[in-house]
C-alpha positions in Angstrom: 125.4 104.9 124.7 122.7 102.4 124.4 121.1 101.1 121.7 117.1 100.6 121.7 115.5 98.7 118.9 112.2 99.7 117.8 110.1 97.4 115.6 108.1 98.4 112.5 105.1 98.0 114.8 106.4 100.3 117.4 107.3 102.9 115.3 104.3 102.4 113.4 102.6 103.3 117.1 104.7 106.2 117.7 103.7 107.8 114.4 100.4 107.3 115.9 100.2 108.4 118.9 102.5 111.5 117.6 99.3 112.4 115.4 97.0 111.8 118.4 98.5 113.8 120.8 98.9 116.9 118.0 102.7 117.0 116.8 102.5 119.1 113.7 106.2 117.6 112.6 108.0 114.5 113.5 110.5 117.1 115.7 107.7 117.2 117.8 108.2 113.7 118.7 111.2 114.0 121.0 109.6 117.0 122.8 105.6 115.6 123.1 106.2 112.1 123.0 109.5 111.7 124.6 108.4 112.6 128.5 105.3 110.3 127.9 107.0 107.2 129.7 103.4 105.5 130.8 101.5 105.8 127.1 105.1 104.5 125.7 105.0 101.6 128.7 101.2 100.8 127.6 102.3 100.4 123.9 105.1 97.6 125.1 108.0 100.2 125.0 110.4 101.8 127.8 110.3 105.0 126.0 109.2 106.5 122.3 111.5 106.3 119.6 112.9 109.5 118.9 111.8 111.4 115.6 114.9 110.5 113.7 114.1 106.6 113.7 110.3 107.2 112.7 112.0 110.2 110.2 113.9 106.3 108.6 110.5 104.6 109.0 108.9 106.9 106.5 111.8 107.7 104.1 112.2 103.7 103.5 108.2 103.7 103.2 107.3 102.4 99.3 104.3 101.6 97.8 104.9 97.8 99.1 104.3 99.5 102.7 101.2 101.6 101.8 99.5 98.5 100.3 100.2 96.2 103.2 99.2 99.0 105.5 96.0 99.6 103.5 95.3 95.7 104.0 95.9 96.2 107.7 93.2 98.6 108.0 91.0 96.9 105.9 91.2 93.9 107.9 90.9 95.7 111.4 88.1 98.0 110.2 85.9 94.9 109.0 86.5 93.1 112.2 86.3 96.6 114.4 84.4 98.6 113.0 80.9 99.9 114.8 79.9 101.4 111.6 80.1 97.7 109.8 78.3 96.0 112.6 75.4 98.7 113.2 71.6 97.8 112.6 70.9 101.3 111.5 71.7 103.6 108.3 75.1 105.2 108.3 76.2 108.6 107.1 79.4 108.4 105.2 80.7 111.8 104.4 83.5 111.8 101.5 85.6 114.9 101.5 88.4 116.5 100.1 91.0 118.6 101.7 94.4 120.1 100.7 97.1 119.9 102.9 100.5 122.2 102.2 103.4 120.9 101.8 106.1 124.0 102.1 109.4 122.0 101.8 111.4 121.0 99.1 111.6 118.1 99.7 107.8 116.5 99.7 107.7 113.7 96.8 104.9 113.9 94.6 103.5 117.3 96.0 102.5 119.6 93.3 100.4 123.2 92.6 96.7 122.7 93.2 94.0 124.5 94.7 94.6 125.1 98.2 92.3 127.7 100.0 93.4 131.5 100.3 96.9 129.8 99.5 96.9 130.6 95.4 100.4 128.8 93.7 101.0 127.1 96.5 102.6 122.6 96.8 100.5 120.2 98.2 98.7 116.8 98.2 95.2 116.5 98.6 93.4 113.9 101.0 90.3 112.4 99.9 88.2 111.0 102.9 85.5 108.8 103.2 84.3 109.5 107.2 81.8 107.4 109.5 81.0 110.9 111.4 78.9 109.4 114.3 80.7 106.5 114.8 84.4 108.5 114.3 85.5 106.4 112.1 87.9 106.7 108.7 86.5 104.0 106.2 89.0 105.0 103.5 91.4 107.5 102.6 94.1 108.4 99.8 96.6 111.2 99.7 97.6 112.4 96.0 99.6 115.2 94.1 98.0 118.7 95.0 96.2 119.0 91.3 94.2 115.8 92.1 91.0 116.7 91.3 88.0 115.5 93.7 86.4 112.9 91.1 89.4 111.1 90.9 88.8 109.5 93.9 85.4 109.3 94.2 85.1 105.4 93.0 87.7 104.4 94.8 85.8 105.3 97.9 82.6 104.1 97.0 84.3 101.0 96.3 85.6 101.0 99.4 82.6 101.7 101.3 80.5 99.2 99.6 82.9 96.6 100.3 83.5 97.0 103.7 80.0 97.5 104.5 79.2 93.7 102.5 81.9 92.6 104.8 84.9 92.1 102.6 
């Protein structure tokens, strides 16, 4: 059998593109993501990797990884972003929103409030959104009993800078 090596990068893509086109789990991968030869060929790969290499990617994932991601982001949003770069006022909506976690094996996932779902493990996702432009400005997943202040300077923060331009 042959051996395909995928970079950080690639894999990186894959995870993606597997949100993009709607995989609820990274099983999805092989199924959605595997018969898309052309999106795979305009992302420099032959084929996707298949969901047990991105499954590695995000296992070996540490707070090292989140941080240099963040700083990815940062830079490409500042440089990117239409939102940054328009001449009139933006909306920035900040939300919160829990998302479940039903395994057992979700680090850091924990009993919050979660809609209609009442004892249930999660993480909560605090958002700050450029709506009309669909853009994310900033975002930070936590434990499920996060509470919605927590975040709240973080994003302004976040906004505020990026809008100054660094």
């Amino acid at each position: 059998m042959k051996e395909v090596r995928y970079t950080v990068t690639q894999k990186l893509f894959t995870l993606i593109a597997s949100i993009i086109m709607g995989c609820e789990y990274t099983k999805d991968i092989n199924e959605i993501l595997g018969p898309e030869s052309l999106a795979a060929n305009m992302l420099s790969m032959e084929r996707f990797p298949d969901q047990s290499q991105i499954n590695r990617l995000l296992t070996r994932t540490d707070e090292e990884s989140i941080i240099q991601l963040r700083d990815i982001h940062n830079q490409l949003f500042t440089e990117h972003s239409h939102s940054v770069h328009s001449s009139e006022p933006v909306v920035i909506d900040i939300d919160q929103s829990g998302l479940l976690a039903s395994g057992k094996t979700y680090e850091f996932a924990s009993k919050g409030y979660f809609s209609n779902k009442a004892g249930k493990k999660g993480y909560q996702l605090s958002a700050a959104f450029a709506g009309e432009h669909s853009e994310i400005v900033d975002l930070y997943l936590d434990p499920g009993n996060t509470h919605c202040q927590n975040r709240l300077e973080d994003l302004l923060s976040s906004i505020t800078s990026k809008k100054r331009g660094g």
